[in-house]
N, C-alpha and C positions, 0 to 999 in steps of 0.2 A: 558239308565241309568244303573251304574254296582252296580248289588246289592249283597250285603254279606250274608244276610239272613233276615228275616221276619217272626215272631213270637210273640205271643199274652202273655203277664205277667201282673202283677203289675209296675207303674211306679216308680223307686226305689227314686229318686230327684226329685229336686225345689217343688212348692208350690200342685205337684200333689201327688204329693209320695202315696204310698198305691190306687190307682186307679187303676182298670182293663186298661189295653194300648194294643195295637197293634203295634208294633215296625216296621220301616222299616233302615235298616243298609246299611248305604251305602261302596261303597270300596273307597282308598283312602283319605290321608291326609296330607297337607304340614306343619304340626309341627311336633313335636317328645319330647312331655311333659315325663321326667322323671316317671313319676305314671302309666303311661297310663293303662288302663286297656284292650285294644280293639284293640292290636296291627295287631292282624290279621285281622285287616279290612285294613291295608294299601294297597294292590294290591291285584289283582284279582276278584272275583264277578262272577257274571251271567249278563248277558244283558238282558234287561228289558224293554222293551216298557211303557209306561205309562199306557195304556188299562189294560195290561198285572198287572202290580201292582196293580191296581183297581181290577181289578178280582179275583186277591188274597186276599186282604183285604177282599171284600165280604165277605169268607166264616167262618171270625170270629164275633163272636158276640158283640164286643164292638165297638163302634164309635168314641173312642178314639184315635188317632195315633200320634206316635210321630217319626220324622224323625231324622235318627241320622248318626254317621259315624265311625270310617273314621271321615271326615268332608265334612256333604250334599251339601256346598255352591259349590261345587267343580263339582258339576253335574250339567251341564248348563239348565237340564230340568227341575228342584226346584222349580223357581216359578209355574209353568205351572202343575206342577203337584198339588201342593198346590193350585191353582186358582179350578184346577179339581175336588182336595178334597172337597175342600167348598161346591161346587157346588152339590157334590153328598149329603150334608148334614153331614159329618165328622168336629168332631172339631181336629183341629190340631196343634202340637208345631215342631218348629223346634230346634234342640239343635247345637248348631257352638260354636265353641271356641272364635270368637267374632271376628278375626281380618281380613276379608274379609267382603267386605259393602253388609250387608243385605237389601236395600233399595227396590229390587228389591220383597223380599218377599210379597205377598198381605195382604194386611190390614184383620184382622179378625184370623191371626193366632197367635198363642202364639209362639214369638221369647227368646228363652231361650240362650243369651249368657252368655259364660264361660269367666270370665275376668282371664288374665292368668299370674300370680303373677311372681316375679322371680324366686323363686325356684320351678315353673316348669318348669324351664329352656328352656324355648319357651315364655318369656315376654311380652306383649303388648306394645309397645310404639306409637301404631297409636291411640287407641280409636277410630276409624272410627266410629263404632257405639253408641257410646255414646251421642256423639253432637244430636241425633233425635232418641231415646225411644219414644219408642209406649206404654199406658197406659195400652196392653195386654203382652206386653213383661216382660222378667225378668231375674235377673242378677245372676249368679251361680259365685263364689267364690272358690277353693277348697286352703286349705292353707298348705304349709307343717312347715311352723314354726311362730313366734309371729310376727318374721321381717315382716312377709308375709303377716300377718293380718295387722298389722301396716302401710303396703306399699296400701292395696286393699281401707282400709278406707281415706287414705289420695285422693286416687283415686276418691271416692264415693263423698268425700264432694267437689273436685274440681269443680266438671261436675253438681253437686249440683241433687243428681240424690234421698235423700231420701224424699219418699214422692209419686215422681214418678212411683214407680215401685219396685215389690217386690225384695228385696235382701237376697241371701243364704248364709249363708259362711258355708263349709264345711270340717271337716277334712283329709288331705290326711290321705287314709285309711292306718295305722301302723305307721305312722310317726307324727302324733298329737292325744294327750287325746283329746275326747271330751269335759269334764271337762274342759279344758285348755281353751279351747275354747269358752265356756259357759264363763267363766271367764273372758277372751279378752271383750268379747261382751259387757258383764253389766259393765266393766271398763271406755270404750271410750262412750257408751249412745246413740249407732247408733242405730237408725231405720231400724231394719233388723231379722234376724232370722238364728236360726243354724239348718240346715238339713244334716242328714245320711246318707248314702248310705243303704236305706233299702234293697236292694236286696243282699245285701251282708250280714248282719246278718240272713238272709232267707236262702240264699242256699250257702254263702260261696262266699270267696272272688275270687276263679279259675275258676268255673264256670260261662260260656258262654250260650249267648241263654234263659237267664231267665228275 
């Protein structure tokens, strides 16, 4: 597995936000979202046995971990590593942009897809994972304009997903008020919630590794 780094913070997003986490960042990703923030996870990495990861995790102290990228679906050893985790006692999320079938992921872990609106110019039009949410999964949003909000909710109620599972909508950071968005929200009467990028009013929207 090629990994970009591995580091212990606060979890900044969806419904953990402000939780101590242990991060693992994988290299690697076949979208290319205008906002992105993680671009240096596209190639390169360290090779990583799975042992080897586990060993590492070990020597922090939270039991939190969340697997990220890049985009993790793309490392053929994901479930197997997640079956691992569980097993050692960790609870775990995975974070994917949603448009590779996560079926494969084991039951027990927190799937956190990114539903990926038009203007981030990387769109979903499969929904692969939609049709079969897990009651521990959850759907992250990030929106960069009202179209965007407008386009995610039409999404949400097709697939009839409120209720299901918790939904985030988030402002791309600099390109939408949050205000604006708070306002979207109580407009349309969705069942859902609006989340920050808390790590980013922590230590800044450039900084890596936190």
């Amino acid at each position: 597995m090629h990994v970009i780094e591995i580091f212990e913070s606060i979890q900044g997003e969806t419904t953990h936000a402000g939780r101590p986490c242990v991060f693992v960042r994988f290299a690697g990703c076949n979208l290319r979202c205008r906002y992105c923030d993680t671009s240096y996870a596209f190639q390169g990495g360290t090779r990583m046995e799975r042992a080897q990861i586990l060993a590492t995790l070990g020597r922090f102290k939270s039991r939190f971990v969340t697997l990220t990228g890049g985009e993790p679906l793309l490392q053929k050893e994901l479930p197997a590593l997640c079956s691992d985790l569980l097993a050692a006692g960790w609870e775990v999320s995975v974070e994917t942009h949603g448009q590779l079938d996560a079926a494969a992921i084991p039951p027990g872990v927190h799937r956190i897809f990114d539903l990926k609106t038009p203007g981030s110019g990387a769109e979903d039009h499969s929904f692969v994972n939609l049709r079969s949410v897990r009651p521990e999964d959850e759907l992250k949003v990030v929106v960069t304009s009202e179209a965007d909000f407008g386009w995610a909710v039409e999404v949400v109620r097709r697939f009839e997903l409120e209720g299901r599972l918790p939904i985030v909508f988030s402002p791309a950071f600099g390109a939408v008020e949050s205000r604006e968005l708070v306002r979207w929200l109580l407009e349309v009467g969705l069942e859902a919630r609006v989340g920050l990028q808390l790590h980013k009013y922590i230590w800044g929207s450039d900084v890596t590794g936190v």
